[in-house]
C-alpha positions in Angstrom: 7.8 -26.5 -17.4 4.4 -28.7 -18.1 3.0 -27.8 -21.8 -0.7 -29.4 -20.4 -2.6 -27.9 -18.3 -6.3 -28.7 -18.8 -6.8 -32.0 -16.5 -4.0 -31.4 -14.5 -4.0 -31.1 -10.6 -3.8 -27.8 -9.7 -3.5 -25.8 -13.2 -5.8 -24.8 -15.4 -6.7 -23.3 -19.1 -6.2 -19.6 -16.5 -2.9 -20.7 -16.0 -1.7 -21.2 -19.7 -3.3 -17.7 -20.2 -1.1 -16.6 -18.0 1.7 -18.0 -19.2 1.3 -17.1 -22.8 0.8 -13.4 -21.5 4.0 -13.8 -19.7 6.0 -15.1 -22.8 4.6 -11.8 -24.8 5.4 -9.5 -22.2 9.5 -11.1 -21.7 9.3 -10.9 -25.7 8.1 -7.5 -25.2 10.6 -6.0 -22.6 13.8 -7.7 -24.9 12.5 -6.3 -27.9 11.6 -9.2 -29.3 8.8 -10.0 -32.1 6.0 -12.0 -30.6 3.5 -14.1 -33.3 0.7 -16.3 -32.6 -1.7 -18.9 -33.8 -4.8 -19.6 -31.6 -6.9 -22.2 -32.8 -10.8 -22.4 -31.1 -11.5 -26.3 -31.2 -14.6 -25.6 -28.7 -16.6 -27.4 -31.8 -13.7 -29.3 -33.3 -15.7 -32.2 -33.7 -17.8 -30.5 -36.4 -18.1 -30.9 -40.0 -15.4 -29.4 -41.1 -14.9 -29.8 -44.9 -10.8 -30.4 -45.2 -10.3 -29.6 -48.5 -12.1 -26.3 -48.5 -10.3 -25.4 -45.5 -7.2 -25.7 -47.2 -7.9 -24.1 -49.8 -9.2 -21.2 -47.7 -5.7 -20.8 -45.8 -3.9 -20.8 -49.1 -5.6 -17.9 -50.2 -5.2 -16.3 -47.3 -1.5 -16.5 -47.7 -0.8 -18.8 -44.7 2.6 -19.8 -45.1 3.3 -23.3 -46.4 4.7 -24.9 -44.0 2.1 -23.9 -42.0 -0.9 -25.5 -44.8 1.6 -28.6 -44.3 1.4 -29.1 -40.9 -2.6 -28.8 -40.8 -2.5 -31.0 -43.8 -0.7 -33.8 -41.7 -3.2 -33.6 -38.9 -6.3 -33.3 -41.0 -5.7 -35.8 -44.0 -5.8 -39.8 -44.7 -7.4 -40.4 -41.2 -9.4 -43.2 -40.2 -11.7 -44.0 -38.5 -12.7 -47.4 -36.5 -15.5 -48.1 -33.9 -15.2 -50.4 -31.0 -17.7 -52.1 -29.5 -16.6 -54.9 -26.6 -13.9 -57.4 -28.3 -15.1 -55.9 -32.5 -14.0 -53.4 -33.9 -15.6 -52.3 -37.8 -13.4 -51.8 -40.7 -11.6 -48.6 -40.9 -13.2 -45.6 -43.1 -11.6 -42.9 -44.4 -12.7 -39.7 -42.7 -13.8 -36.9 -45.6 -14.9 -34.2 -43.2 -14.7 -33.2 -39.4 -11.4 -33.8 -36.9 -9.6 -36.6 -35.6 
């Protein structure tokens, strides 16, 4: 079953609604536990200060493999622009996403 479907013929962002409500209810009907994590990245290309993010999901308990994950994504990233046949040197990002 395709995990994309934003820019993909026929399907879109409806259908993964409708398939995550699907999911919950079979969890529901089996008597299953159902969990969650919904991320909004409508502005993830924002400032977003990394290191105060962290720190803001470790005191809210996240667990840590969780923080881990997120850390993989969001830390030593760099960043090089392109233009024609150059490309500058790479920069460290400090803030925002990849």
């Amino acid at each position: 079953m395709p995990r994309q479907f934003v820019f993909t013929p026929q399907l879109s962002t409806t259908h993964q609604l409708l398939r995550v409500v699907e999911h919950i209810n079979g969890g529901k009907n089996s008597n299953l536990v159902t969990a969650a994590i919904f991320l909004d990245t409508a502005k993830a290309f924002d400032k977003v200060w990394i290191e105060g993010l962290i720190h803001k999901l470790i005191a809210y308990k996240f667990p840590q493999y969780i923080i881990e994950i997120i850390q993989s994504y969001l830390k030593n990233r760099l960043l090089t622009v392109l233009v024609k046949n150059s490309d500058s040197t790479p920069r460290k990002l400090h803030a925002g996403l990849p």
